[in-house]
C-alpha positions in Angstrom: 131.5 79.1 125.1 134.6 77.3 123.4 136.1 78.1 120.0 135.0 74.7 119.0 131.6 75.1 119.5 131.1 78.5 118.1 132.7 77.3 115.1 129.8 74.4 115.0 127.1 77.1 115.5 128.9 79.1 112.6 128.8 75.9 110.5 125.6 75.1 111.0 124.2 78.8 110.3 126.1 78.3 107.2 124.6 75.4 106.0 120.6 76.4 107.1 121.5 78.9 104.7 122.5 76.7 101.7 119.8 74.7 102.5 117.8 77.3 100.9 116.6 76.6 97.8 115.9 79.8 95.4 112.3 78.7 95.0 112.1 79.2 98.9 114.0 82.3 98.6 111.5 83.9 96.6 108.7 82.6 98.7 110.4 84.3 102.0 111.0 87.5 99.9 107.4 87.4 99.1 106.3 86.8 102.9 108.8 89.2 104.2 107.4 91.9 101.9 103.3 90.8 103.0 104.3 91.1 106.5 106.0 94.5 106.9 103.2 96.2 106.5 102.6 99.3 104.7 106.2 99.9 103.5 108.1 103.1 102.3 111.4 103.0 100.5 113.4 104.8 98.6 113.6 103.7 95.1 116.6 104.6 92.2 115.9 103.5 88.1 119.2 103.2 86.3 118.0 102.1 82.3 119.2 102.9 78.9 116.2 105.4 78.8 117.9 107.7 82.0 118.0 107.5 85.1 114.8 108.5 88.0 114.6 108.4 91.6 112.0 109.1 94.4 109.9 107.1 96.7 107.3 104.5 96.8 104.9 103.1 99.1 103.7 100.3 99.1 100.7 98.2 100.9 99.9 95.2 99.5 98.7 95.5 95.7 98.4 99.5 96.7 101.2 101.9 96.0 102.2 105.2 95.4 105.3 106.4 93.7 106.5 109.7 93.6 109.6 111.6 92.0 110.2 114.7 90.2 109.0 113.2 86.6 106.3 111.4 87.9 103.8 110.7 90.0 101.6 107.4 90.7 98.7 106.4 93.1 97.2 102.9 92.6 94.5 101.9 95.3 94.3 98.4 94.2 91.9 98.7 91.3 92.2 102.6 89.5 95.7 104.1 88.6 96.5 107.8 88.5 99.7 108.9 86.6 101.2 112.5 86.7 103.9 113.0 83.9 106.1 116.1 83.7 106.2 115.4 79.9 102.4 115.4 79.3 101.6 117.6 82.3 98.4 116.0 82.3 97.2 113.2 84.7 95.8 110.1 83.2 93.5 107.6 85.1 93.4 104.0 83.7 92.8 100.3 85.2 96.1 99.0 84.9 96.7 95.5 83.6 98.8 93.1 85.5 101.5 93.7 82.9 102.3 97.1 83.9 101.5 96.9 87.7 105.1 94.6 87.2 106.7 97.4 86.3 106.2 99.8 89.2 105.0 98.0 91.8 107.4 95.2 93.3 105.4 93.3 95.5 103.1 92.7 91.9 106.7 92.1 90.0 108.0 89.7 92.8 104.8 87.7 93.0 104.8 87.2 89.1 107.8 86.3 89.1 106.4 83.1 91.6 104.2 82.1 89.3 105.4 82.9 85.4 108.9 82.5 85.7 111.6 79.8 86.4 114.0 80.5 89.3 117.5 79.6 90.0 120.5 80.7 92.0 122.7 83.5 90.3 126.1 82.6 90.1 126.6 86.7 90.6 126.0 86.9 94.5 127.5 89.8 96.3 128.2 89.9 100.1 124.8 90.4 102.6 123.0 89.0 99.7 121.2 86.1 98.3 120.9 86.4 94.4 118.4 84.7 92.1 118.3 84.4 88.1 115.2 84.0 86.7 113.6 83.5 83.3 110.0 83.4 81.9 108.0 79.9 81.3 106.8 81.3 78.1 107.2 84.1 75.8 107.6 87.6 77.5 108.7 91.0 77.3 110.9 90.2 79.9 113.8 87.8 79.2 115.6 87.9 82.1 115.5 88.9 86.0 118.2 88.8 88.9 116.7 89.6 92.3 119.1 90.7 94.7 117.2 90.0 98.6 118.9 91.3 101.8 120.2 88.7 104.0 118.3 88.6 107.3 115.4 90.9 106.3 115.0 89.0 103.1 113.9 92.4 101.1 114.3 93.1 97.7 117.2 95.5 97.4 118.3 95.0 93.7 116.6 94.1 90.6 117.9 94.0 87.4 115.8 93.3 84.6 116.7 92.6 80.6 113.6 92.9 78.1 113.0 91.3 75.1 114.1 94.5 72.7 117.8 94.4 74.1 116.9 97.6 76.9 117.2 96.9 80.4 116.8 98.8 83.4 118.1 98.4 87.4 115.9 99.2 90.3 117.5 100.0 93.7 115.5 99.7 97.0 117.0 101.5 100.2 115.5 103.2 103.3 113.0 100.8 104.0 110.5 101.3 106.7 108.2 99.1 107.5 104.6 98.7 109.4 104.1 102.6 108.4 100.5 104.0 110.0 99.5 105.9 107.0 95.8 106.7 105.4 94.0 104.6 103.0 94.0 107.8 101.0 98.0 107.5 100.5 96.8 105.6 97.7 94.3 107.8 95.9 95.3 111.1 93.4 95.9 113.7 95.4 95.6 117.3 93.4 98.0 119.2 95.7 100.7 117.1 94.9 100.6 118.1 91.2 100.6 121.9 89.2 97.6 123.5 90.0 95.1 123.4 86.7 96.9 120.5 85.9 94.4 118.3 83.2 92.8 115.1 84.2 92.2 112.6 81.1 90.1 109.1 82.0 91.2 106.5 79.8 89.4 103.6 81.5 
């Protein structure tokens, strides 16, 4: 193969790529999450409230989360949060509010719907960055997605809110197409204090 030619092939890689649009972006970001499976991953918060870092699983709208301040199972309708600073375990039916704010395949495919998307002017190398902003009033103002080029994952995102606070979530380790139990997703006692109190607040 000449020099020639693999410059074409390079130049035409180049320009599938900026053929992109950030609307498709998102959509292939939103595919490539549905079809890894049940995903682990782990997961760093940087905010103005701290910092907190652990791991999440994730299959479909089911998760769990875990870290030393907190722990979270969703199964796709019932949450269970475990918080060091209450010591107690709560059980609610999350609204799709707050399933955007730990779960990122319900954050990214909000994001689809509710928000306006365009391409950042902040890229960084082996990414493709997208800016996005809400159609109508929200507590979120503004988003930038960073997605990984050639697996098309979310990696970055860094999120501003409405009261001036904003926090950075960092997604590494991924494995995908995990074989794990449908009861990943449900409370599971041992992993909190033992005699630790259960509140319903559904």
């Amino acid at each position: 193969m000449n020099k020639t030619l693999i410059t074409l092939i390079i130049a035409l890689l180049a320009l599938v790529a900026q053929a992109q649009t950030p609307q498709q972006m998102l959509d292939r970001a939103i595919a490539a999450l549905r079809g890894a499976g049940t995903i682990s991953a782990n997961y760093q918060v940087k905010s103005s409230q701290g910092n907190n870092s652990g791991t999440i699983v994730m299959a479909g709208p089911k998760y769990r989360l875990v870290s030393t301040d907190m722990k979270c199972w969703y199964d796709g309708k019932t949450q269970w949060t475990w918080s060091r600073a209450t010591d107690e375990v709560n059980i609610t039916t999350p609204t799709p509010e707050d399933l955007q704010m730990t779960n990122p395949m319900a954050a990214v495919t909000d994001f689809k719907t509710n928000f306006n998307v365009w391409k950042s002017k902040g890229q960084i190398p082996g990414h493709y960055a997208i800016m996005m902003r809400p159609k109508k009033k929200s507590d979120i103002v503004q988003v930038y997605l960073y997605l990984t080029n050639g697996t098309d994952l979310l990696h970055i995102a860094h999120i501003r809110m409405a009261d001036g606070s904003s926090f950075t979530l960092t997604l590494t380790g991924y494995k995908t197409h995990q074989n794990l139990p449908a009861s990943t997703f449900t409370y599971d006692k041992s992993m909190v204090p033992a005699g630790t109190q259960v509140v319903d607040l559904r």
